[in-house]
C-alpha positions in Angstrom: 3.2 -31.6 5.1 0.3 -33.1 7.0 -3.2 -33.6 6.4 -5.2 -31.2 9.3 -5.7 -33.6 12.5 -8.9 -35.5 13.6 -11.0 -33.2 16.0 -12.1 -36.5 18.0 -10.6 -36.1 21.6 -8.5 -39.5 22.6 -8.5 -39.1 26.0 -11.3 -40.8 26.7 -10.9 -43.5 24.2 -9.6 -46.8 24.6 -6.4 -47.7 24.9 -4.9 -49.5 22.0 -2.1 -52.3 22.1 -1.1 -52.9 18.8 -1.1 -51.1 15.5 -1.1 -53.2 12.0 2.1 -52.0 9.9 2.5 -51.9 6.1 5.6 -50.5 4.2 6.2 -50.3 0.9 8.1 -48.4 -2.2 5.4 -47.3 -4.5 7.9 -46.7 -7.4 6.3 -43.7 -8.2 3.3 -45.3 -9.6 4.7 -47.5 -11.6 5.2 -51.2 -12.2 8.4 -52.5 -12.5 10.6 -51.3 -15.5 8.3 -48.2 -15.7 5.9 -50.1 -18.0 2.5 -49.6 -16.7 0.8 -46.6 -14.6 -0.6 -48.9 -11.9 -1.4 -46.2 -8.9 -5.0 -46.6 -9.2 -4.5 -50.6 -8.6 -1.9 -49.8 -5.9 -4.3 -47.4 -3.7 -7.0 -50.5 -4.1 -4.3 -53.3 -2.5 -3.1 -50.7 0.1 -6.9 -50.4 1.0 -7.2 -54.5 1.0 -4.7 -54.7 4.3 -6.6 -52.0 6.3 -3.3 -51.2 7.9 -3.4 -48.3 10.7 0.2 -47.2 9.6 1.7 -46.8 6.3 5.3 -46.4 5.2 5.6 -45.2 1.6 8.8 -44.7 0.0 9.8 -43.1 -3.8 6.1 -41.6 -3.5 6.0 -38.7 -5.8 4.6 -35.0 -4.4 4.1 -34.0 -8.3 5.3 -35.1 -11.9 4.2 -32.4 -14.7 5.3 -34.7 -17.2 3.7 -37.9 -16.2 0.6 -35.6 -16.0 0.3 -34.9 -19.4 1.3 -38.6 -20.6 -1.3 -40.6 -18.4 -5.1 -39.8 -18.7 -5.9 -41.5 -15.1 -3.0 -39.4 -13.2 -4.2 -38.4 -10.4 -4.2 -34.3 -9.7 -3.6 -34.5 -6.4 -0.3 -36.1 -4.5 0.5 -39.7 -4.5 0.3 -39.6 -0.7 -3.2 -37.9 -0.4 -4.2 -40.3 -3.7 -3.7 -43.2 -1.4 -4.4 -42.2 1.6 -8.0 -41.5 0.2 -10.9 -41.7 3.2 -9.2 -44.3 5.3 -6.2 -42.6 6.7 -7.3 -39.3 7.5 -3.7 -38.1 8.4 -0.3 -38.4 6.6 3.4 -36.5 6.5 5.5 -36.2 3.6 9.0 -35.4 3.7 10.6 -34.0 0.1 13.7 -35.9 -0.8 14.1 -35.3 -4.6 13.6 -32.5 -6.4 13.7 -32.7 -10.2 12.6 -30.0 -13.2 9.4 -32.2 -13.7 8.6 -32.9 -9.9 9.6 -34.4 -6.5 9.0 -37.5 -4.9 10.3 -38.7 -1.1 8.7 -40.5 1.7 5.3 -40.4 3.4 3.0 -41.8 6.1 -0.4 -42.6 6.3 -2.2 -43.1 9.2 -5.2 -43.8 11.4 -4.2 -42.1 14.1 -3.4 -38.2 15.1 0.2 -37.4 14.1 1.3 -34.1 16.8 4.6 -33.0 14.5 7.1 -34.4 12.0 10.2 -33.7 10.8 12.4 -34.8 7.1 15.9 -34.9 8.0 18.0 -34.6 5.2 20.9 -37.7 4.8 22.0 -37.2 1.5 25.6 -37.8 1.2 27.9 -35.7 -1.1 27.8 -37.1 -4.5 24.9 -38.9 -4.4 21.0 -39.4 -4.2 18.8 -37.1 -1.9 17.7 -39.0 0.8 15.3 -38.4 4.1 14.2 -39.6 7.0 10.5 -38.7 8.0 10.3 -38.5 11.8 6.6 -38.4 13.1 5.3 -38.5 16.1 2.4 -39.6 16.7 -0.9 -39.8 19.7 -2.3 -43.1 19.9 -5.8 -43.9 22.1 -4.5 -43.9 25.9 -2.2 -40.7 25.5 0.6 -43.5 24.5 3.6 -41.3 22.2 4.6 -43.6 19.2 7.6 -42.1 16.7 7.9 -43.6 13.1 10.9 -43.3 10.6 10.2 -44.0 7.3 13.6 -44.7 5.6 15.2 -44.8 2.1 18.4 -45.2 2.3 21.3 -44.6 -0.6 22.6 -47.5 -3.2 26.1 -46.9 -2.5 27.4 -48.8 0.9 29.7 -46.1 2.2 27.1 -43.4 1.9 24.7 -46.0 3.9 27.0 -46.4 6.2 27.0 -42.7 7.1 23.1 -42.5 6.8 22.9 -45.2 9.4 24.8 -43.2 11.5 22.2 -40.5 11.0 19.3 -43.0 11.6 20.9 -43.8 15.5 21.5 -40.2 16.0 18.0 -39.4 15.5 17.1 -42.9 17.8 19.7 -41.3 20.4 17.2 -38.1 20.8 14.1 -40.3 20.7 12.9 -40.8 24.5 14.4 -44.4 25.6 11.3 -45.7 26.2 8.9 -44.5 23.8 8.1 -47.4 21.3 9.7 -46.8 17.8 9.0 -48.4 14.7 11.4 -47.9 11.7 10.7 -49.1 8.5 11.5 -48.5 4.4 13.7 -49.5 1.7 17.0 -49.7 3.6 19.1 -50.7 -0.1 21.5 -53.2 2.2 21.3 -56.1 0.3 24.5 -57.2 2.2 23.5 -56.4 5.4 26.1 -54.5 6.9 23.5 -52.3 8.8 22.5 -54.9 11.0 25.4 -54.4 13.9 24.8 -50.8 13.7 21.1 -50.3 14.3 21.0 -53.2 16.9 23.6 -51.0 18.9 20.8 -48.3 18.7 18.3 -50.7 20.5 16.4 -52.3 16.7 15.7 -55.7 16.2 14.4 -56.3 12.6 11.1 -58.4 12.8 11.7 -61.0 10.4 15.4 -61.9 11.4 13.5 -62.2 15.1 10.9 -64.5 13.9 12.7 -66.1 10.8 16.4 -65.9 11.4 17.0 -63.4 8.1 15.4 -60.4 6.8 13.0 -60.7 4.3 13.3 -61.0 0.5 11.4 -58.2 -0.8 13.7 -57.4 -4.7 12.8 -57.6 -7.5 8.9 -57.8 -6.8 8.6 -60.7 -9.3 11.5 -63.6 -8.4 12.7 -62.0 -5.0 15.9 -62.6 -4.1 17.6 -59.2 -2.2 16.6 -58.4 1.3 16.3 -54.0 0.9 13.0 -53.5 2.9 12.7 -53.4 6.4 11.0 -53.4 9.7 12.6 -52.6 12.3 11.0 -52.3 16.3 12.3 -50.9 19.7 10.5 -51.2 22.5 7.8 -53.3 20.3 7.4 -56.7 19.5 6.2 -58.0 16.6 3.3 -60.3 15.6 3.3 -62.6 12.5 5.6 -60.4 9.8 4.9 -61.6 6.3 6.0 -60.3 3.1 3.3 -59.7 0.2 4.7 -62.2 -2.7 1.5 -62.8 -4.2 -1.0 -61.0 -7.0 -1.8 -57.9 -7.4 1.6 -57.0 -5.2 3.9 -58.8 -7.6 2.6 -56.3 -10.1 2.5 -53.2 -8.8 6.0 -52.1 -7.8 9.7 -53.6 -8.2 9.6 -54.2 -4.4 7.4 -56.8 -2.3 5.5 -55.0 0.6 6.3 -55.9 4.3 3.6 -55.7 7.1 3.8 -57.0 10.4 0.9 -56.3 13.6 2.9 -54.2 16.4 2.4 -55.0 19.9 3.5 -53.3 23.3 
């Protein structure tokens, strides 16, 4: 689902060289261990980075039951909640479905995005997972694709979505800048090899030698988010470890500038 697009012509605009990247599992709302309702707070530090892209993960698309429990839930999506008046245009791709709800990934974002696409990696046995593939027009008539990920807590299973993820890069025009980014759940790393076969390099383990510790938000220790570039660079990647951030989800937000 996408917002309608901006009217504005881009042909005759600028062209742009970089776009300013934020990713982050929203935990439906939530703070970690479900105790607080902190979406309100959560749209207000999203705001704060002025990002032109933004990777959501575990964003929920309804919740009847949280409805009737919180008197500030918001009656519209999560997605549209945050994306408010600064990102005119997001996606959303359904992974879970639930008798209460759904929830899966989404983007936000500055700029027009032409079509998008969940593809379905759920495994057999275990969680429903996507990947949201959108494409999107950026000033200059430059094509720029974006995966927003979640992958599965079992290892095997990820193994196999990773597979999935390179399929998809395999089909991607080779030199089209992609940017790849979520809660990857490989806290051992074992996807590394894999996705740097399909052309990825991570942006911290480029500028920092490891990826970044993201899990849990408060005393970070497990490296599950990621941003990962191909024919990109990346400009000063930090991880979000301070107030309100340490409070507003179980995982620490990653942005990074974008540069071609």
């Amino acid at each position: 689902m996408s917002q309608a697009q901006p009217k504005e012509s881009l042909a005759a605009a600028p062209a742009v060289d970089h776009v300013r990247v934020l990713t982050v599992n929203v935990h439906k709302g939530f703070s970690a261990l479900n105790r607080h309702y902190v979406l309100p707070e959560l749209r207000e530090a999203v705001r704060s980075e002025d990002a032109d892209l933004v990777f959501l993960q575990e964003v929920l698309g309804s919740h009847r039951r949280h409805g009737r429990r919180h008197r500030n839930w918001s009656d519209v999506p999560q997605y549209e909640f945050l994306a408010d008046s600064l990102w005119p245009v997001f996606a959303y791709g359904r992974n879970a479905v639930y008798p209460d709800g759904e929830h899966g990934n989404a983007l936000l974002s500055k700029y027009p995005i032409v079509r998008h696409s969940n593809l379905d990696v759920s495994v057999k046995g275990s969680e429903q997972r996507g990947l949201l593939h959108s494409v999107l027009t950026l000033p200059g008539a430059m094509e720029l694709h974006a995966i927003c990920v979640h992958l599965g807590l079992d290892e095997r299973q990820r193994q196999q979505q990773v597979r999935l993820l390179c399929q998809l890069l395999d089909s991607l025009p080779p030199t089209a800048p992609v940017i790849v980014a979520g809660d990857f759940n490989d806290w051992r790393r074992r996807a590394d090899a894999t996705l740097a076969g399909c052309g990825l390099h991570e942006v911290f383990t480029q500028a920092y030698g490891r990826p970044a510790r993201s899990f849990p938000a408060r005393w970070p220790l497990l490296c599950l988010d990621r941003i990962y570039l191909r024919n990109a660079r990346a400009h000063a990647p930090k991880v979000m470890a301070r107030k309100p951030w340490t409070h507003l989800s179980d995982h620490l937000p990653l942005a990074v500038e974008v540069r071609w």
